[in-house]
N, C-alpha and C positions, 0 to 999 in steps of 0.2 A: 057687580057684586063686591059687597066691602070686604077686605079681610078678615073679619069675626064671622062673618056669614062662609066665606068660604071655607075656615076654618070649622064652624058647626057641622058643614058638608060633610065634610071629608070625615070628622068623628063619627055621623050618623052611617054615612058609608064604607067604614072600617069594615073588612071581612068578618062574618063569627063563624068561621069554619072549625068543622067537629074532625077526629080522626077519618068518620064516615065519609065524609065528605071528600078527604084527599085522596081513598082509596076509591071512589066513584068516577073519582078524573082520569087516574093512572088506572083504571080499568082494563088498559089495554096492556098496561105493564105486566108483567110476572112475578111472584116472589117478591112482590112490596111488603114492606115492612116500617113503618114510623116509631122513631128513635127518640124523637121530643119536639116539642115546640118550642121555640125559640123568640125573644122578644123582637117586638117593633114597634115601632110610632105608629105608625097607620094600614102597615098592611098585616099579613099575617103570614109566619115562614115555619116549615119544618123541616128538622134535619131526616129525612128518610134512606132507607135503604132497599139498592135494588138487587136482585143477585149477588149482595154481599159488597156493592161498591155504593160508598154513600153517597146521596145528592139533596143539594139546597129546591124545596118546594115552595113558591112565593105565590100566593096570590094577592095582587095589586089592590088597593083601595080603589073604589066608585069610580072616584073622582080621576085619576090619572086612567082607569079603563076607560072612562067614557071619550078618554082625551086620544087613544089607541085607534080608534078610525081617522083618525086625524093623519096627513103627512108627514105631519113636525110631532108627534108625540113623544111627550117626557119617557114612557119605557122603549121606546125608538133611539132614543138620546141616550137612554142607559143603558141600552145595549153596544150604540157605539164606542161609547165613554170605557164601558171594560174591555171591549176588540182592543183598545188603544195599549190598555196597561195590559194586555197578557202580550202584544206583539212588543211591548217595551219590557217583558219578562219580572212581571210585577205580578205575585197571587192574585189573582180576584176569580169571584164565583163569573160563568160563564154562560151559555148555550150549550145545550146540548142533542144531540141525536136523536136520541131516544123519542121525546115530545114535542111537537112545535110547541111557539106561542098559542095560546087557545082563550075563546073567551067562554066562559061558564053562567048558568043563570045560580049565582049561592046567595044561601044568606047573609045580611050584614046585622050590624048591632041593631039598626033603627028595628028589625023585626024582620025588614022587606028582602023581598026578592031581587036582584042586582046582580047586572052583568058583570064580569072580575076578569082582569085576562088571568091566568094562570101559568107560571111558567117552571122547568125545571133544570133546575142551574146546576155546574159543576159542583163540588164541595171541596173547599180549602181546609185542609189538616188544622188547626188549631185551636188555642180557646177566645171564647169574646173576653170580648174587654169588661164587662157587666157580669160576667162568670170570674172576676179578678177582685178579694179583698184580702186586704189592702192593697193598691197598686202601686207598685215599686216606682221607683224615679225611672229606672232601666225600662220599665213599660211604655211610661211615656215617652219616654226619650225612645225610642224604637219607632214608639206610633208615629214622632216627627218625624224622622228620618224615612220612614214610609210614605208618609203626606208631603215630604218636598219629593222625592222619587213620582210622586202621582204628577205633583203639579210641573214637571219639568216632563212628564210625558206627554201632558195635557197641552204643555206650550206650543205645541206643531196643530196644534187643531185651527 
């Protein structure tokens, strides 16, 4: 598959997940609440809330789901990738308790029906960076000094 085809993929298998939809998952949760939805490239996140403590809800595009029965899969990799930076005492969203990984049949943009893993991550106190105008020099400069602190935790892998 060429790049531009793999890349139609993955836009046609973008999640189009509704409010409905993420409280159909966390069904087993209690006292959910969704706070907003949040930008992404290809998948789809929202900031929710459970019993009053917030947490990151992502459901993955098609394409990296369908990669998830796989042994080597990219959200396998990004799971190990944050274990990394929280035992190197770095913020990042995480795993948690509450829900496994799971896979769901939702909608995506193409119309269709489509497996998604679903997962529901810690939440990190701050603001994005796309919720920032103008952004300060001091922003960037933060955001490097965060990106070398990743890549020097990343170096033992």
């Amino acid at each position: 598959m060429s790049t531009s085809e793999a890349e139609i993929r993955r836009k046609q298998l973008k999640p189009e997940i509704s409010k409905e939809n993420v409280l159909a998952v966390l069904s087993n949760c209690q006292n959910v609440q969704i706070l907003r939805q949040l930008d992404s490239y290809d998948d789809v996140n929202y900031m929710i809330s459970i019993d009053d403590t917030k947490y990151l809800f992502k459901v993955h595009n098609g394409v990296e789901s369908d990669n998830f029965q796989a042994a080597a899969s990219e959200i396998q990799l990004q799971m190990a990738l944050a274990s990394t930076l929280t035992q190197a005492g770095l913020a990042t969203s995480g795993s948690t308790e509450l829900l496994e990984t799971m896979v769901h049949d939702l909608p995506t943009v193409s119309g269709k029906i489509h497996p998604l893993v679903c997962r529901l991550l810690t939440w990190v106190e701050g603001t994005p960076m796309s919720d920032v105008r103008p952004l300060a020099v001091e922003t960037l400069a933060n955001a490097g000094v965060y990106l070398g602190k990743m890549h020097l935790a990343w170096d033992g892998l």
